[in-house]
C-alpha positions in Angstrom: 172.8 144.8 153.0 173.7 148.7 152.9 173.9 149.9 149.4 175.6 153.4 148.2 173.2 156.0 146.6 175.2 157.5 143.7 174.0 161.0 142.4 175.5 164.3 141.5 176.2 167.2 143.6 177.5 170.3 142.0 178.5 168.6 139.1 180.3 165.4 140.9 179.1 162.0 140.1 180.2 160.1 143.5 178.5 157.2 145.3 177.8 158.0 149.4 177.0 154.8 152.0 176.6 156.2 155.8 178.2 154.7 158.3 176.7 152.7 161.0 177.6 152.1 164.8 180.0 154.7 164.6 181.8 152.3 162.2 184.2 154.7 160.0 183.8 156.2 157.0 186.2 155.8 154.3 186.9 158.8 151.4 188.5 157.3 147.9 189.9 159.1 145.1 191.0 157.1 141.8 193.8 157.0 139.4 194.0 159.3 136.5 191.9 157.8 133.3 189.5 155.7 135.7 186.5 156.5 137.4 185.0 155.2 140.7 184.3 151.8 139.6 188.1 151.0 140.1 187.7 150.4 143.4 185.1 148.0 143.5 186.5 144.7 144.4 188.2 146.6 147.6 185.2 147.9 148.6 183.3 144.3 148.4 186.0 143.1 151.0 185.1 145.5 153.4 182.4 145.6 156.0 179.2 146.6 155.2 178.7 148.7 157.9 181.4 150.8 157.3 180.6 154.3 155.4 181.8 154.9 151.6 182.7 158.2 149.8 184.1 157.8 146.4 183.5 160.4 143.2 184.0 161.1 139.6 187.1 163.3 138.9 186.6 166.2 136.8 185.9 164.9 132.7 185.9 161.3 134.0 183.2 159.1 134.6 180.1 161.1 135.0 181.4 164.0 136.4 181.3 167.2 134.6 184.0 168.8 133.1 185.7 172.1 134.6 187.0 175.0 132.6 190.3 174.5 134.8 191.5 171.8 137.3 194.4 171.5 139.5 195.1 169.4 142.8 193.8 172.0 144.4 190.5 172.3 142.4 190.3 168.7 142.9 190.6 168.4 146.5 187.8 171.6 146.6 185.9 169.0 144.8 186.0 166.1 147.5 185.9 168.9 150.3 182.5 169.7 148.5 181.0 166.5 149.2 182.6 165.7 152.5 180.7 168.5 153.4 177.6 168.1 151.4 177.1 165.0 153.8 178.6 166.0 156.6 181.3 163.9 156.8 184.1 163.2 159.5 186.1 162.1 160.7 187.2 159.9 158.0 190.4 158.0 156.2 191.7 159.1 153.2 192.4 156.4 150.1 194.1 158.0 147.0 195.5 155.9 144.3 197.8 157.9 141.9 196.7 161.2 141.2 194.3 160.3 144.2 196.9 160.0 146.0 198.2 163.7 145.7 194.8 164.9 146.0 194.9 163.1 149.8 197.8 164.4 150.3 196.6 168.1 149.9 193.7 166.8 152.3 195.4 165.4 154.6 196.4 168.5 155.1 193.7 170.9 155.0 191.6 168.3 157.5 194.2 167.6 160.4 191.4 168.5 163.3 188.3 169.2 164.1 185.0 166.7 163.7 185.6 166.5 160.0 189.1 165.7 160.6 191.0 163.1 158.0 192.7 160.3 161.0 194.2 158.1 158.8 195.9 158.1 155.5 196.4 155.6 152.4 198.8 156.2 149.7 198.8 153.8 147.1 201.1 154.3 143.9 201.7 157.8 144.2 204.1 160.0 145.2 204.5 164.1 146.0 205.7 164.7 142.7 205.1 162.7 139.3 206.9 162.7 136.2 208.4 166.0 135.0 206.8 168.3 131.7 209.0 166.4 129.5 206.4 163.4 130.0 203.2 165.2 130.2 203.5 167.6 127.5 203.7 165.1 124.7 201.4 163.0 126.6 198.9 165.9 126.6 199.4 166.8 123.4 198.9 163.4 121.8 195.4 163.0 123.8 194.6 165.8 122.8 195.5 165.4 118.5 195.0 161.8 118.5 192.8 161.0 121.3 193.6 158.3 124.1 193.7 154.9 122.4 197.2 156.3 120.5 198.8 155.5 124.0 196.0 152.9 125.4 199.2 150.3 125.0 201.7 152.5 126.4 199.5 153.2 129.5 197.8 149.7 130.2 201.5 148.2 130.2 202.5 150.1 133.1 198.7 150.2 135.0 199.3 146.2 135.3 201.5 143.2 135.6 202.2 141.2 132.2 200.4 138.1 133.8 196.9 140.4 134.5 197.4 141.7 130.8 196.4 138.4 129.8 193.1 137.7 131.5 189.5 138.5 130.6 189.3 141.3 132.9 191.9 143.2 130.9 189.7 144.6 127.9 187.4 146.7 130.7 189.9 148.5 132.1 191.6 149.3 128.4 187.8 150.2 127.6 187.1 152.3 131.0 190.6 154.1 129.5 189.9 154.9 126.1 186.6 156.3 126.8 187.7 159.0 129.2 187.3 162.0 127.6 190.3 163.6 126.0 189.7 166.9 127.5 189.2 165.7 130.6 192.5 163.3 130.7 195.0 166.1 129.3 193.6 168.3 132.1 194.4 166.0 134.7 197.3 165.5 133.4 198.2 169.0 133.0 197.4 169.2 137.1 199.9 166.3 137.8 202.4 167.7 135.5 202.0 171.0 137.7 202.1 169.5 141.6 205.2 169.7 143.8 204.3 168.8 146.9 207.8 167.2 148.7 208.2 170.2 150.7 204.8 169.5 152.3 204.7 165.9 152.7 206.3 166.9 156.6 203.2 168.4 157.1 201.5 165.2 156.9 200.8 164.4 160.6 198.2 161.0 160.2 199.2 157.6 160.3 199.9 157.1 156.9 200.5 153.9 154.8 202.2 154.1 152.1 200.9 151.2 149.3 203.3 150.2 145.5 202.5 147.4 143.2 205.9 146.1 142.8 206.0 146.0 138.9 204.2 149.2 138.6 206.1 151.6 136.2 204.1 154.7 136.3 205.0 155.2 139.6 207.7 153.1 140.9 208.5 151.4 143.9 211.5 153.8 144.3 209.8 157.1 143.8 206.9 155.6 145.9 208.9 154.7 148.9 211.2 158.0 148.9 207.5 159.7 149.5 207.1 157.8 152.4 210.6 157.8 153.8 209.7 161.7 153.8 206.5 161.3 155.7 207.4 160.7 159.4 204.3 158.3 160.3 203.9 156.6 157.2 204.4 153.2 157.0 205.8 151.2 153.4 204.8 148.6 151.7 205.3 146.6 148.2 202.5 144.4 147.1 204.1 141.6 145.0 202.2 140.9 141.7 200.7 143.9 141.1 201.3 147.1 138.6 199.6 150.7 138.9 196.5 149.6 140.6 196.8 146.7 143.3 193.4 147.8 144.8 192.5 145.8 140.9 195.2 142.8 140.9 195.1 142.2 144.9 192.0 143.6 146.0 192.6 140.6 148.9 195.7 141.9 150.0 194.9 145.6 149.2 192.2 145.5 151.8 193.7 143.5 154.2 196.4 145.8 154.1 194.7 148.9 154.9 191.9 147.2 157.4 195.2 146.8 159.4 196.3 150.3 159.2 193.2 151.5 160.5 192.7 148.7 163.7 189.9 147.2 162.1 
């Protein structure tokens, strides 16, 4: 068994398995008020052998918090580490605001040894929501702190059927103990990103991954991003909100161990 070390680097909390037998390496980046633990039960369904890279956004998890974020800043971040353990090539996972941050990767890393050769998009899209959502979102985190909206939120991260399980008071807890700061400035960075014109740019076989009742990012909006991205592939994952790699971990990684050849 092949374990991640998980430290800090420049203020990033991520976890870091190497590869073996030039089996490939695999870069995550989570959903806006979850850290790296939400991708656990995907992770546990893929080989051992194959190398990990997930982190800590910015004021979530253990990562520290920066004076200002942005996608950009963000995707500095995971450039950082791929770096830091010289990484590539590798395929990029993003999940939500993940997702955009992939995006942006995707196309800083198109060639070269630490080239990004295959893409995962779940639950995202180029653009999300408008400043007519965020700002009052923002503003309540910020006055109130995030269990004023924990309801609001955890309705639209999963299907009504999940809601009712065991599991469901971690994931409300892993929530409501991100930091406000550190939510409203992610929030603030989505609220800022437009990134349709560039989704042509986008040149790796992508897949393109919606929970078919997720209503933070709907199917709709999810599948126009990757009806604009000419090698991406879509599909819907029944039974499943906001974060499939959490209701359908089975199907999740099935999924993308298909995308990739594996």
């Amino acid at each position: 068994m092949i374990f991640e070390t998980f430290t800090t680097f420049n203020g990033i909390y991520h976890g870091y398995r190497a590869p073996q037998s030039g089996a490939p390496t695999l870069v995550f980046s989570n959903s806006l008020g979850t850290d790296l633990r939400v991708w656990d039960r995907v992770i546990h369904r893929l080989p051992n052998s194959w190398g990990i890279l997930r982190s800590d956004k910015r004021g979530h998890g253990l990562s520290t918090m920066a004076e200002t974020l942005s996608i950009e800043t963000m995707t500095d971040d995971v450039e950082i580490l791929l770096d830091h353990h010289n990484i590539g090539p590798f395929i990029g996972v993003g999940l939500s605001v993940g997702g955009l941050i992939m995006q942006r990767l995707a196309v800083r890393r198109t060639q070269g040894a630490q080239a990004m050769t295959h893409l995962v998009l779940s639950d995202t899209a180029a653009q999300i929501g408008s400043p007519e959502v965020w700002n009052p979102r923002i503003e309540t985190v910020l006055t109130d702190g995030i269990a004023a909206i924990g309801d609001t939120i955890l309705s639209r991260w999963f299907a009504p059927a999940y809601r009712e399980t065991e599991d469901f008071a971690m994931w409300r807890m892993m929530l409501e103990r991100t930091p406000a700061k550190g939510y409203a400035q992610v929030c603030a960075a989505i609220r800022d990103a437009d990134y349709r014109d560039a989704l042509a740019d986008i040149a790796q076989p992508t897949l393109v991954l919606v929970g078919a009742q997720d209503s933070s990012t709907p199917p709709a909006l999810v599948k126009a991003t990757a009806d604009a991205i000419q090698t991406a592939t879509f599909c819907e994952i029944d039974t499943a909100g906001h974060l499939p790699c959490v209701e359908q971990p089975d199907v999740f990684a099935t999924l993308l161990k298909s995308h990739i050849g594996a």
